[in-house]
N, C-alpha and C positions, 0 to 999 in steps of 0.2 A: 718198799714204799715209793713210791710216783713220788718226783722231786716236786711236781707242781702241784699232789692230793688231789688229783684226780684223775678218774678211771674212765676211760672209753669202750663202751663194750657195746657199743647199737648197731644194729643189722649184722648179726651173728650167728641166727637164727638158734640163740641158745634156747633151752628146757629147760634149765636147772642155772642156778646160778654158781659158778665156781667159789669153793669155802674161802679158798686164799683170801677171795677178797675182802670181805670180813675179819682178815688180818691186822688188817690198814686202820690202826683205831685213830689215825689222824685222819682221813679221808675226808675231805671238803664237797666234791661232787662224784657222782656218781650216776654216768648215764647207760637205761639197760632198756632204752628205745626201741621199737621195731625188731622184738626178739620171740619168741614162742614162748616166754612164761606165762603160769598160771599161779603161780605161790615160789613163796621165797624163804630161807632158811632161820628159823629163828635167832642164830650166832649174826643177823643183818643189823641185830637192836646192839651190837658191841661199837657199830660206828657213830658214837656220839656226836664228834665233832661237825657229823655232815650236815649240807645247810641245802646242798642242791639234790635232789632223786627223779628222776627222768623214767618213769613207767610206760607212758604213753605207747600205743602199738606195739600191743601185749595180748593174751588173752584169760586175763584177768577176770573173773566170776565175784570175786571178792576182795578184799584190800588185805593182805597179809599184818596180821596184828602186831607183826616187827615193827614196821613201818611208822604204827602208833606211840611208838617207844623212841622218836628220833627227834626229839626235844628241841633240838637248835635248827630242823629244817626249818627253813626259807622259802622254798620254792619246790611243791609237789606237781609234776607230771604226771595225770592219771588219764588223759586224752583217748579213745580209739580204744578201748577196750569193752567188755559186757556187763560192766556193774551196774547192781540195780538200786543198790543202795550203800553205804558207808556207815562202819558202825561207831558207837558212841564215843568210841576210845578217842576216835581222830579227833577230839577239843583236847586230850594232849598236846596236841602240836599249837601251842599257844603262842610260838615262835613264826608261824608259818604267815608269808604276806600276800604270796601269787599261791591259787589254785586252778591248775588245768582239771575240768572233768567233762570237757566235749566228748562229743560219740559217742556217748555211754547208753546207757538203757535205762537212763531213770526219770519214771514217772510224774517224782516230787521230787525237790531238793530236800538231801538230807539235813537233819533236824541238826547234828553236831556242827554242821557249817555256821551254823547262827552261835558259836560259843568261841568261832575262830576272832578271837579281839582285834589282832591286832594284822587282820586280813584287809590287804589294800585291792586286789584285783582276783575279780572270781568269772571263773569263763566254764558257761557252763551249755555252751550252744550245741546243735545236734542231738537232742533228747528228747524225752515226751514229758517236759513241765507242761503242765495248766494253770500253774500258780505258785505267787512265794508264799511261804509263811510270814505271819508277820514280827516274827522275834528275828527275820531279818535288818532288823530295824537299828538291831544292838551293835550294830558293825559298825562305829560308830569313824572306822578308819578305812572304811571303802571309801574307793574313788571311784572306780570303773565295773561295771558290770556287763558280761556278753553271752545274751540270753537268745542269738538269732536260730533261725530255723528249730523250732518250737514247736507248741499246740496252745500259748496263752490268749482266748478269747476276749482278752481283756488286759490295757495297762494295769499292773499291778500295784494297787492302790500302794502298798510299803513303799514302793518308792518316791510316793510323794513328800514322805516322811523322812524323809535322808539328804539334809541340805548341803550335804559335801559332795554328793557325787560330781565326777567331773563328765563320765562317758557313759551313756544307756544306749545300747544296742539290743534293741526288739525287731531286726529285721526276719519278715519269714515266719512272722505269725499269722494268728485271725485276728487283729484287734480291728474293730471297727467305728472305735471312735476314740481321741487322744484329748485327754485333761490337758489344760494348762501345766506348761511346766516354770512359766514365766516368775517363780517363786522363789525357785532352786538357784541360790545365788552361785552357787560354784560353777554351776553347768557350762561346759565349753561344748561339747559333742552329744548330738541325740542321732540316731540310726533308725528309723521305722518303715524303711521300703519294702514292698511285695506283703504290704498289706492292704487286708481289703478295706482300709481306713475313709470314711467320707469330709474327714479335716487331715488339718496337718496338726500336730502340738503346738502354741504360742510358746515361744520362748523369749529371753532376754535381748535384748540389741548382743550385738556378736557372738552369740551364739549359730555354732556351721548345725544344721538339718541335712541329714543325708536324706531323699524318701520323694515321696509323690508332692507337688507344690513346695517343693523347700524354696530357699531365697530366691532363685529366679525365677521361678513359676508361683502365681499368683495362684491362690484356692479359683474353683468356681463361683461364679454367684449366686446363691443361693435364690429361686424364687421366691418371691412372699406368698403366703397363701391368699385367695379375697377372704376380704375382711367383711365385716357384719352390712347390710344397705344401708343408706341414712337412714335415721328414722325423720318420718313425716312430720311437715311442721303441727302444732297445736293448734285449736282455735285457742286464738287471742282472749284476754277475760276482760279486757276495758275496751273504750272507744275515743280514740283522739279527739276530743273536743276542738270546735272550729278556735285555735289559740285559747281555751280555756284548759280547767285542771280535767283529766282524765277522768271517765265515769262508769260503773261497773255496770254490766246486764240488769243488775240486780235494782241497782239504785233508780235508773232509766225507767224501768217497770212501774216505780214505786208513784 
């Protein structure tokens, strides 16, 4: 057993993951980085104790169902790999606070991420999102979210519903026009460059904008459109009398 519980094994170019390791039921972290797996051994759900698992730059097709069985993780690396989606089990890990799942290949964000409670940081950039769900809403202990290079047509309304967040990164999408975020009391950081946006988002006095007009750059000004002609005056309905009272067409006539 590692005097320190944890195990180094990234860029190794392993297949298979050696059993020994699975030994180690004290095992704390465990990094298996930048290796050729694609699946892992069921004897992997013997390491309880682990809190760290480092997947990322793998070639991963699926999330091995051990994995869902490691109760006290903390922090999953699932980065650089080909998943398209994640299955339901992964709301076991109800321990888990950081999830990496960049470069992957999925479409929608899976539906079990909205059941991770007590998830503070979800990094989910280099995908083909077009949208959150909105039972991401239940994450009631995010802070930060990183959703850059994308396919979101549009800020994602849920997040307007989430007044803890501290960091939104939407660089690298299509959004073409940004809500107020000026609501969101927690907000320190928004990210929206290299989008085809025609504002910026209004946000709180010191709040940092990374993006096209942030704090130093001023929006354009917007022309006004013309507005309607005047309309013409009316005739008049009375006649000034020389210092006397007013008198209508009407009475004049009479």
């Amino acid at each position: 057993m590692p005097a320190d519980k944890v195990v180094e094994l990234s860029g190794r170019q392993l297949r298979r993951l050696p059993l020994r390791v699975c030994a180690f039921g004290a095992l704390v972290k465990l990094y298996l980085s930048d290796n050729r797996l694609s699946q892992l051994p069921p004897e992997l759900e013997r390491l309880q104790h682990l809190q760290l698992l480092a997947l990322d730059f793998n070639e991963f097709r699926a999330l091995p169902g051990a994995v869902c069985a490691l109760r006290r993780l903390c922090t999953l690396y699932l980065g650089n790999n080909r998943l398209r989606d994640l299955p339901r089990d992964l709301r076991r890990l109800q321990n888990l606070r950081t999830l990496w799942l960049d470069a992957n290949r999925l479409s929608r964000l899976p539906t079990a991420v909205c059941d991770l409670r007590l998830l503070r940081a979800l990094h989910a950039g280099s995908n083909a999102l077009r949208a959150l769900p909105a039972r991401l809403s239940a994450l009631r202990r995010l802070r930060s979210i990183w959703l850059a290079d994308n396919q979101l047509p549009a800020f994602p309304p849920v997040l307007l519903r989430m007044p803890l967040l501290e960091v939104i990164d939407v660089d690298r999408n299509a959004i073409r026009a940004f809500p107020s975020l000026e609501h969101l009391p927690a907000l320190k950081l928004v990210i929206y460059d290299h989008n085809p946006c025609r504002n910026a988002p209004r946000v709180r006095s010191g709040v940092r904008r990374v993006g096209r007009w942030a704090d130093d750059s001023p929006e354009p000004v917007r022309r006004a459109l013309p507005g309607p002609e005047p309309a013409a005056p009316q005739p008049r309905s009375c006649v000034e009398g020389g210092g006397g009272a007013a008198t209508t067409d009407a009475e004049a006539a009479a």
